[in-house]
C-alpha positions in Angstrom: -8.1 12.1 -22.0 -5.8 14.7 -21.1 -2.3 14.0 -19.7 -3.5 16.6 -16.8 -5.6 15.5 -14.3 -6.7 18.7 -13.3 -6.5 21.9 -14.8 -7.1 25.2 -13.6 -7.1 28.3 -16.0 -7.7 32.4 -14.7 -9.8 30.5 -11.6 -10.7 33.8 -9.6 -13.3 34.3 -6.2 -14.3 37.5 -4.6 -16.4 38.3 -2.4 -17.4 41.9 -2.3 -14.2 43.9 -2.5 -12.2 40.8 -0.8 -10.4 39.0 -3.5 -10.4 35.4 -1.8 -8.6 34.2 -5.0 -6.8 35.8 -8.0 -6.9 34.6 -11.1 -5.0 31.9 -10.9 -3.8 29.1 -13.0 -2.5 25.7 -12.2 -1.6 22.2 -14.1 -1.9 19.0 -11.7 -0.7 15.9 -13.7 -2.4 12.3 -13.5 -1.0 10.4 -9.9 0.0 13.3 -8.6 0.1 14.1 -4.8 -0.4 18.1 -4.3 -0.4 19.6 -1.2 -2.3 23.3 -1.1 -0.7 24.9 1.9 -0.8 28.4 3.2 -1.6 30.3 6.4 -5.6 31.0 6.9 -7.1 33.0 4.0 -4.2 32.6 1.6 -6.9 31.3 -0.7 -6.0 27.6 0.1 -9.6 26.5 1.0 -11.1 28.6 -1.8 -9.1 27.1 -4.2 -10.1 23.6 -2.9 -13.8 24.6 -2.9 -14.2 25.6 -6.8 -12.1 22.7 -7.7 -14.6 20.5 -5.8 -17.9 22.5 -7.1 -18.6 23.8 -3.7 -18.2 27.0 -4.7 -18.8 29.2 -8.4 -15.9 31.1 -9.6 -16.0 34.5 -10.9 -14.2 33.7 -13.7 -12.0 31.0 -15.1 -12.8 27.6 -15.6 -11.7 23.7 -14.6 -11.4 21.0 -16.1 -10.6 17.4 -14.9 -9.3 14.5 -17.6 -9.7 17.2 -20.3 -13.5 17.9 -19.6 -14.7 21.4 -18.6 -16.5 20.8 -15.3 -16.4 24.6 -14.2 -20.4 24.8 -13.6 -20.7 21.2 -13.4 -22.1 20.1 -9.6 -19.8 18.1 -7.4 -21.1 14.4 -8.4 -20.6 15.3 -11.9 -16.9 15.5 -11.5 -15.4 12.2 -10.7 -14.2 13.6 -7.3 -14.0 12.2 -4.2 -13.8 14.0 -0.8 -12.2 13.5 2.6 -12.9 15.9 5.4 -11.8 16.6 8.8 -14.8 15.9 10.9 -14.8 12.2 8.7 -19.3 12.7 8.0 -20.1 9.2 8.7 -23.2 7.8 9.1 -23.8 7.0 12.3 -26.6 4.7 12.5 -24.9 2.5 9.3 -22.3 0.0 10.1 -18.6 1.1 8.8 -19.2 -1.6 5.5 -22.8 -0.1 5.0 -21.1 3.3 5.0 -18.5 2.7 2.5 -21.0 1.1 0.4 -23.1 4.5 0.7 -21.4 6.2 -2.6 -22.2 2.9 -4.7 -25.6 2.6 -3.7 -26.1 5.9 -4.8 -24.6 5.4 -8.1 -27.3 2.3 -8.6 -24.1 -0.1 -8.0 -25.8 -3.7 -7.2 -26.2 -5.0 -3.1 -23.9 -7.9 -3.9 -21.1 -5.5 -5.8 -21.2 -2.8 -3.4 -20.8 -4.6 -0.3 -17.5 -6.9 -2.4 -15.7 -3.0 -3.2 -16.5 -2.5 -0.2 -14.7 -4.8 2.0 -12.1 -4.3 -0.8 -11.6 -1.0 0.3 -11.5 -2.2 3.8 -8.8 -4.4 2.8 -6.7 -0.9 1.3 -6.7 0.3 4.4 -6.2 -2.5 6.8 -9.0 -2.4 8.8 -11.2 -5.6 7.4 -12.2 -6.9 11.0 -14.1 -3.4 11.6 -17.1 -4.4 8.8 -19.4 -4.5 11.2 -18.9 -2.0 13.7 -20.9 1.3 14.0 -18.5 4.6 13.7 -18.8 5.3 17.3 -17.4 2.1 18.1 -13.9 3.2 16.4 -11.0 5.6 17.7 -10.7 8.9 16.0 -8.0 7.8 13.7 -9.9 4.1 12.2 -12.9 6.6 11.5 -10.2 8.7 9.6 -9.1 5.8 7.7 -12.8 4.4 7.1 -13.8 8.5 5.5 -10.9 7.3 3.1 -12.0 3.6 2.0 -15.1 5.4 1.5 -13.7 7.7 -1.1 -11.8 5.1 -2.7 -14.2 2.7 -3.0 -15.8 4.5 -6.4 -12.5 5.3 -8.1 -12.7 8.6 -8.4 -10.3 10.2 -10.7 -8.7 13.0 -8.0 -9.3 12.9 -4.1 -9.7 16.3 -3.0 -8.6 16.0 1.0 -9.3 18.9 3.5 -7.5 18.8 6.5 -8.5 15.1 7.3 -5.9 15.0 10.1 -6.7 18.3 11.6 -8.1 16.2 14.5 -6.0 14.2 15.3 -2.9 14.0 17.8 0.8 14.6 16.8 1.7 10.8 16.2 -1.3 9.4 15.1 -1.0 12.0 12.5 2.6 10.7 11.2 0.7 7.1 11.0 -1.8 8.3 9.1 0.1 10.7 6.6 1.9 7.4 6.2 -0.7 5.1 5.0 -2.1 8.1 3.1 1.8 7.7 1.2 1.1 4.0 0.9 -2.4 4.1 -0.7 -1.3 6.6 -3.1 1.5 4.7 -4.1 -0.5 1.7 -4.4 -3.3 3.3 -6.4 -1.7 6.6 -7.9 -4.9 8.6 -7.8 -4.3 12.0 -7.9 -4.5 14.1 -4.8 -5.2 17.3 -3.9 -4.8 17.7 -0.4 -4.9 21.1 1.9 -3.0 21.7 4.9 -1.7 24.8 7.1 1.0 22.2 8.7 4.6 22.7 6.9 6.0 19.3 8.2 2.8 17.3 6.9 2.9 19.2 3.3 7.0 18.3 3.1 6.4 15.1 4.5 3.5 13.9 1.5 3.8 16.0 -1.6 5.3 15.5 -4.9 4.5 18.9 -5.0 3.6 22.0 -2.9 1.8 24.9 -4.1 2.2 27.6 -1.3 -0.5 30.5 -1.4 -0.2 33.4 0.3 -2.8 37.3 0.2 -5.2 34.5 -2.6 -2.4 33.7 -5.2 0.0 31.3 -5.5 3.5 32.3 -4.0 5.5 29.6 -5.4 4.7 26.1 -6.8 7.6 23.1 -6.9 8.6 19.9 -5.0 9.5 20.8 -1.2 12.9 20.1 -1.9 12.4 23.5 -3.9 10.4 25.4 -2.0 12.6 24.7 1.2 15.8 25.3 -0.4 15.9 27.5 -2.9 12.5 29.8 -1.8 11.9 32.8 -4.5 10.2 35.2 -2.2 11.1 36.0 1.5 7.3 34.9 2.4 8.1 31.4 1.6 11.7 30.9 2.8 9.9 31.9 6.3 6.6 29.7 6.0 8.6 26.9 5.2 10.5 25.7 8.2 13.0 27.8 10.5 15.3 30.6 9.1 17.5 33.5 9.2 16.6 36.4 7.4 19.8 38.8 7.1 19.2 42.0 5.5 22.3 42.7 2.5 23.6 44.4 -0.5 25.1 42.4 -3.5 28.6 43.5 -3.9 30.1 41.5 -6.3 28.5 38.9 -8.6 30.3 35.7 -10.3 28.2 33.2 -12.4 25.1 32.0 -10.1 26.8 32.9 -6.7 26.8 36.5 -5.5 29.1 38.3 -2.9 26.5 39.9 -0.2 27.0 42.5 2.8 25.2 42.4 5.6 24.0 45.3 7.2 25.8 46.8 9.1 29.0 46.1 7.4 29.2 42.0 8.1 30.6 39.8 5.1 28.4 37.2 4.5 30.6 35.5 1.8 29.0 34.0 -1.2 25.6 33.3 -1.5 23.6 31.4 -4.4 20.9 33.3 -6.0 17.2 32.3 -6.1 15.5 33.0 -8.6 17.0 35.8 -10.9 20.1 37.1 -10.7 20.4 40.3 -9.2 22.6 43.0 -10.1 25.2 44.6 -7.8 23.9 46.9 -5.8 20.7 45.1 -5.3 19.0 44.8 -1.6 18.2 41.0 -1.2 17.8 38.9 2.1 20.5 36.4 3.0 18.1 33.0 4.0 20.3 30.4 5.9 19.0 27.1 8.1 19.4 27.2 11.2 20.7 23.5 10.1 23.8 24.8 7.8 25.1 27.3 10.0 28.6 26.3 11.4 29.6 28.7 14.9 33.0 28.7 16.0 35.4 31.1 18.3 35.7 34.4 16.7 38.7 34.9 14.5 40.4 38.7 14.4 39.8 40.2 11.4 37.9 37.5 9.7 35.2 40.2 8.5 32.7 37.3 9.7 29.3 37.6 10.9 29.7 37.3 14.6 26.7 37.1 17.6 26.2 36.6 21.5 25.3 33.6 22.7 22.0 34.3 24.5 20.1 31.1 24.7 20.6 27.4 24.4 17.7 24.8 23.7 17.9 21.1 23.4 14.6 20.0 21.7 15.7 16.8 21.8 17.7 15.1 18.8 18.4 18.7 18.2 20.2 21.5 20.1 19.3 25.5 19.0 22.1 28.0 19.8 20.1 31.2 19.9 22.6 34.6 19.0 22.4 38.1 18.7 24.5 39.8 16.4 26.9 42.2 17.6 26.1 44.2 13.7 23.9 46.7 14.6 20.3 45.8 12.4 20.2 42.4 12.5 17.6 40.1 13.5 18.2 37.7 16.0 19.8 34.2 14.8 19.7 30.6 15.4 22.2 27.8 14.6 21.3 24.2 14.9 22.8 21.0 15.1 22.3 17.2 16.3 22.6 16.8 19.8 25.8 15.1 20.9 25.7 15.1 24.5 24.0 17.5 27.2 26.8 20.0 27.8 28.3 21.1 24.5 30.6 23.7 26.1 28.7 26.5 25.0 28.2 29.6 27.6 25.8 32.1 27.9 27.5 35.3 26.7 30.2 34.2 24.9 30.9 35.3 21.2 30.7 33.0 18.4 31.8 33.8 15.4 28.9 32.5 12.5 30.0 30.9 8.8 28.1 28.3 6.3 28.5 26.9 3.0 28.1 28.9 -0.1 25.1 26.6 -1.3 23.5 26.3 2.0 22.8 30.7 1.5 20.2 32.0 -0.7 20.1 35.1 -1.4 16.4 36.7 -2.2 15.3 39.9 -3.7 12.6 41.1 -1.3 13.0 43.1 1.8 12.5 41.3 5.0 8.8 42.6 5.6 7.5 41.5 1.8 
């Protein structure tokens, strides 16, 4: 068997003159957890659907544990499937509908119903056997969609949104037994989401697709702090996009103006290194930026307070930067207490951390 789980090689869709995916090529190793994200029609759900035989490619081919199953139907492929709207049987009680997949597969009574409450058992909901689906809340129903995948062992679980439907924290419960039963099983997963948090939160790795090809593919740790195209530094979680030139270069870390004259001090490259002279864009979190009164002649990046937001555990400082073509800015930082001191109007003067600045080689609008 191959040491890849999955492999895709020059997979390609069109429809008509759309291109709904390019050829694209991807390696997914055994127990791996990888999240497809993207905005709608980047190609995510496309991707997901040749993978799963739900779909025929154009070209290109798959193959799972080292077989080619490009043209092979979906129950040839030692896949399971999880979906949003769950597709249980209504009229079959929860045990009866995990036992379903067995049955088909000419698994014995006595065996299937034994995996069965076994699968139960994997996600904690053994007292539910004998329930009907309508009898459960929207979130056991999620977890029963799952035991029913599980219960025949596939060799990848491809997951489709399966907590689209569900509200904001019985979301975070779920993504964390989905965590758990991975780690207890490490099957490989292939999961699709358009929600940043939930694909940061669960991957090992994210593969972020953007126009039907992949924009970058790494651990979130990567994608989030070191992004190699503009598109992903602002999919991926909150940012500042400042427009620059590199002026000096030493090693890894390049010297950047702003527009509009501003020093932005060193930044770290992403990606390759760009030679001087070279329009990049200047990504900071809101997270690493430090404000502080303005100092005379610092050459620092400096904006007007306009705005002040406590979401909560975090307070957003929203500026405007007195350099003329620059985007509006936010800095961010835990909340201490609910009057920091800061005053509509007033100038702060903005710096961060060498490391905590990328600096990208795409104009803002790639």
């Amino acid at each position: 068997m191959s040491s890849s789980s999955l492999t895709i090689a020059g997979l390609a869709k069109r429809y008509g003159a759309f291109v709904a995916l390019a050829p694209t090529g991807l390696e997914v190793p055994a127990g791996e957890f990888l999240t497809l994200l993207g905005p709608s029609g980047s190609g995510k759900t496309t991707l997901l659907s040749l993978i799963a035989g739900l779909a025929t490619p154009d070209e290109g081919e798959v193959r799972i544990g080292g077989q080619d199953v490009t043209y092979r139907p979906p129950y040839e492929r030692d896949i399971g499937m999880v979906f949003q709207n769950y597709a249980l049987f209504p009229h079959m009680t929860i045990v009866e509908n995990i036992a379903f997949p067995l049955k088909m597969r000419k698994v014995r009574d006595a065996e299937a119903r034994k995996r069965a409450f076994e699968a139960l058992d994997m996600v904690r909901l053994p007292h539910v056997a004998e329930r009907f689906p309508r009898e459960l809340s929207g979130g056991q129903q999620q977890r029963i969609a799952l035991a029913r995948c599980l219960v025949y062992r596939p060799s990848i679980i491809l997951m489709d949104e399966p907590l689209g439907a569900l509200d904001k924290k019985l979301r975070e419960q779920m993504q964390l037994e989905i965590k758990r039963i991975h780690r207890e099983l490490a099957t490989t997963i292939v999961y699709v989401t358009h929600d940043q948090e939930e694909a940061m939160t669960m991957s090992d790795r994210i593969c972020l697709m953007n126009a039907g090809q992949i924009e970058q593919l790494g651990a979130p740790s990567d994608l989030y702090f070191r992004p190699r195209t503009v598109f992903v530094a602002d999919f991926l979680g909150e940012s500042n996009l400042l427009p620059g030139r590199v002026t000096a270069r030493d090693g890894e870390t390049l010297g950047v103006t702003l527009t509009g004259g501003a020093g932005s001090g060193p930044a770290i490259a992403s990606g390759a290194l760009p030679a001087v002279g070279t329009d990049v864009t200047v990504m900071v979190r809101p997270q690493n930026i430090i404000v502080r009164a303005p100092v005379a002649g610092s050459g620092r990046l400096v904006g007007r307070l306009t705005d002040v937001m406590v979401t909560g555990s975090l307070t957003k400082l929203y500026l405007e930067a007195t350099t003329p073509g620059l985007p509006q800015l936010v800095a961010a930082y835990p909340t201490r207490s609910l009057s920091d001191g800061h005053e509509i109007g007033q100038l702060l003067e903005l710096d961060w951390q060498p490391s905590d600045a990328v600096a990208i080689t795409a104009a803002p609008g790639h």
